[in-house]
N, C-alpha and C positions, 0 to 999 in steps of 0.2 A: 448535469452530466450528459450532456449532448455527446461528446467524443470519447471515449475510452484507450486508452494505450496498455496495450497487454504485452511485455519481454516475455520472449521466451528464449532459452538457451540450447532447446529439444532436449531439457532432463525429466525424470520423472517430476521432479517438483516442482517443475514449470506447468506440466500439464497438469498436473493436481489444482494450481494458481487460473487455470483456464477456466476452469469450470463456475470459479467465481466470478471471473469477468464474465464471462456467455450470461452467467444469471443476475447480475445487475444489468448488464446491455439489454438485456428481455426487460428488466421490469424500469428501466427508464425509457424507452424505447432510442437506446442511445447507438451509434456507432461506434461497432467494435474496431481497431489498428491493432495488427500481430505483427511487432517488429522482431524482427532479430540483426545482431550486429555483428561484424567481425573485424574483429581486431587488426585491421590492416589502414594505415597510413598511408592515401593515394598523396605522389609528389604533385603538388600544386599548380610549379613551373617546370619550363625545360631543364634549367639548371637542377632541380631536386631530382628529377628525373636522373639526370647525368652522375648525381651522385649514390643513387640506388646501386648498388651491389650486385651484380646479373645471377649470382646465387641467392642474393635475399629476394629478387624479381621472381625468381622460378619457384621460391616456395612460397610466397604471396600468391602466385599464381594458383599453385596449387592447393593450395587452402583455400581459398576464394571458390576455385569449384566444386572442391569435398563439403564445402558447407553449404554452397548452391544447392548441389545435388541433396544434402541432410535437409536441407530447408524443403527443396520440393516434397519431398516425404512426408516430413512434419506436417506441413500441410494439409495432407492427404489425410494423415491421422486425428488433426483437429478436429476437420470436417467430420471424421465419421463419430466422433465426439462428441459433437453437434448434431449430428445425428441421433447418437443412441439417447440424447438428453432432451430429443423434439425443440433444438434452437436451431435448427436449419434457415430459418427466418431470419436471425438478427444478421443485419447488415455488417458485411468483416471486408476489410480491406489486406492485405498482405504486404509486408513491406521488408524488400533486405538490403541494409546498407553495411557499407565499409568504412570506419575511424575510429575516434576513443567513444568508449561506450557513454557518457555525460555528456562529451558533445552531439552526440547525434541524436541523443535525447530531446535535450535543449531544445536544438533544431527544430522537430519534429512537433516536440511543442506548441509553439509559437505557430510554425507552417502549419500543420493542421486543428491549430485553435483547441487543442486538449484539455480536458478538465479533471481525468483523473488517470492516474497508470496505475495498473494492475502487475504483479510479480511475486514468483516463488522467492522463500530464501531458504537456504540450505538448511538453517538451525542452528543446534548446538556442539561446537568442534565439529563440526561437520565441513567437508571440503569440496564441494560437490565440483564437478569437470570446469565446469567456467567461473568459480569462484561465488555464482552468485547469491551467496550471503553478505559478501563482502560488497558487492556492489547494493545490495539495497540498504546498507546502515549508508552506504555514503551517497546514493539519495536523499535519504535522512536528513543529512549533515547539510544538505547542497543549500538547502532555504527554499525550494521551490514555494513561490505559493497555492498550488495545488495538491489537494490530497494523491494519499500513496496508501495501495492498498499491499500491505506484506500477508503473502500466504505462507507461513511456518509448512516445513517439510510433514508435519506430525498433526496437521491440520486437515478434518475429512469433511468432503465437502456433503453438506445435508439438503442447505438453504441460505439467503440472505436474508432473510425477510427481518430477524429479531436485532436490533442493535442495541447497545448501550454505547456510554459517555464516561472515560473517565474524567472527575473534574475538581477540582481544587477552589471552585465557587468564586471567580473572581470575573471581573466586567470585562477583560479581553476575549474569553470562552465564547462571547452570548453571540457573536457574529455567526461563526461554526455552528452554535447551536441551534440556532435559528436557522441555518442551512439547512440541518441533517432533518431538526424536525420539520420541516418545510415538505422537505421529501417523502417525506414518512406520512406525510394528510392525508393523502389520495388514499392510500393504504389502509388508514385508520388505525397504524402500527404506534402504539406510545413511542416516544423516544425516552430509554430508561436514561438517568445519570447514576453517576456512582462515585462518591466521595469517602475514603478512606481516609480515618482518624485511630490513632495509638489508643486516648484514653476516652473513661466516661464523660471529663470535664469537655473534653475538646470536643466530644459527640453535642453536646449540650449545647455548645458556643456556635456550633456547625449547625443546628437545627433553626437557628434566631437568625443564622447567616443565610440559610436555604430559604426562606420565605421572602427575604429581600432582591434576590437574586431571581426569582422565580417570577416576578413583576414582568423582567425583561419579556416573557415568552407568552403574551396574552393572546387566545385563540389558538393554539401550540398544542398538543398533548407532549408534553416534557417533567416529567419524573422525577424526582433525587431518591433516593436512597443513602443515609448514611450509614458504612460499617468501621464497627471496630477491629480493628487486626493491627498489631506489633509490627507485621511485613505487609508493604503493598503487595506485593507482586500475589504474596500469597491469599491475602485480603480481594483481591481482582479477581484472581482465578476460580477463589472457591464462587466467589458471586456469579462467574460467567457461568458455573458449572450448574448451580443451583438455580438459575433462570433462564436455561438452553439460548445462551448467546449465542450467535450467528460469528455477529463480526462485534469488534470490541475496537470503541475510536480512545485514539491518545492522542492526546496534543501537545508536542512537542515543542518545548520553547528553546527558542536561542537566545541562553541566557547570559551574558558576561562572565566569565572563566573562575572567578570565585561563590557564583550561584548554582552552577550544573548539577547539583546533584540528584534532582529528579531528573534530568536530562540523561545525564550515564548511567545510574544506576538503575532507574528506572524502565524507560523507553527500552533502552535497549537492549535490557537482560528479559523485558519480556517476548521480545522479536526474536531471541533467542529459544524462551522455554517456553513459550507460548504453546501451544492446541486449536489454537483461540485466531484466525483471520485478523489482521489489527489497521482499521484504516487512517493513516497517521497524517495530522494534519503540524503545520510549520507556524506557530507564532514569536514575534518577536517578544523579548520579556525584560522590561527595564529594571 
């Protein structure tokens, strides 16, 4: 996590979503990017140019410097954010661009060699000014292969330090896995997992599966935990609550259109009800 990508929209819930990047950028010693975007479509060529609308020009215009001017601000309130939090240190870069909000993502990406983006989402029916709940499921969706760290509007920030894994015990996880705990060494921070099964039988079949799987990660501190619960979502929760999780990783797979159902139901009704920081990683799943 050398580079960090934090959106913000200057809602409360973005700056809520800051305080988790500033405190991962401290404890990777990574570089933090605060972009913000605005929704304006610069014409390309002359011709595009030609066919802009001299009243849609004038209010590009001036939206372009209402959110200038909102951005210089925002700024100003990070910083003293940064401040009251003693990260005046980590390295931040500020960046404001104009297009669709995934393309300049992209961009950005690539251009400065990113490893993980940081972002508020609104919650639950919740609609916040610039939508963006909606724009982090479809991050989600995009396939990036770098993690996405979603901060839930109802999410208070304490610490990063404690993580867990949700995980389904299968041999495409052990990449990720071996990542997070990777990270977690220096620290000397376990990396917990958490594997959620409906019955006793299936706890039983899970604990013969857990020792096999657990081969992958030698010299690792990496964890399982099997629970039983009827409901993940609610299975997860009670576990993040009863072992003061930090951030809580999903690994979302893109699965073929008649498998999704951990995919929908899952993922992303907890991004919704979550409390819980949830750092979301993209695999594929045949």
């Amino acid at each position: 996590m050398k580079k960090i990508l934090f959106l913000t929209d200057f809602s409360e819930v973005a700056k809520n979503a800051f305080l988790y990047a500033l405190s991962l950028a401290d404890n990777f010693n990574s570089e933090l990017h605060i972009l913000h975007i605005t929704p304006i479509i610069e014409p390309k060529t002359d011709e595009e140019r030609y066919r802009v609308h001299p009243l849609a020009q004038i209010f590009n215009d001036s939206l372009e410097n209402d959110e200038w001017n909102e951005f210089k601000t925002e700024a100003k309130k990070l910083e003293q954010l940064a401040h009251n939090n003693n990260k005046l240190h980590v390295p931040v870069e500020f960046h404001f661009e104009n297009g669709y909000f995934q393309d300049v993502i992209e961009s950005h990406i690539v251009e400065k060699s990113i490893d993980l983006i940081v972002m508020g989402t609104s919650g639950n029916n919740t609609i916040d000014k610039k939508l963006f709940g909606s724009h982090a499921v479809r991050l989600i969706d995009s396939g990036f292969d770098i993690p996405i760290l979603a901060v839930p509007a109802k999410a208070v920030f304490t610490s990063t330090g404690a993580f867990a894994v949700a995980v389904m015990l299968v041999e495409n996880e052990c990449v990720i896995i071996r990542r997070i705990a990777t990270k977690l060494s220096p620290s000397e921070t376990p990396l917990k997992c958490v594997h959620i099964v409906d019955t006793e039988e299936k706890a039983m079949a899970a604990q013969q599966k857990k020792a096999h799987w657990l081969t992958n990660f030698e010299g690792l501190d990496v964890q399982v935990d099997i629970v039983i619960d009827t409901d993940i979502e609610d299975g997860l929760t009670k576990y993040v609550e009863d072992n003061y999780i930090n951030i809580l990783s999903i690994i979302h797979r893109q699965l073929p259109f008649m498998k999704r159902l951990f995919n929908i139901n899952h993922s992303k009704r907890l991004l919704r009800l979550s409390e819980t920081a949830m750092l979301i990683y993209n695999v594929e799943d045949k």
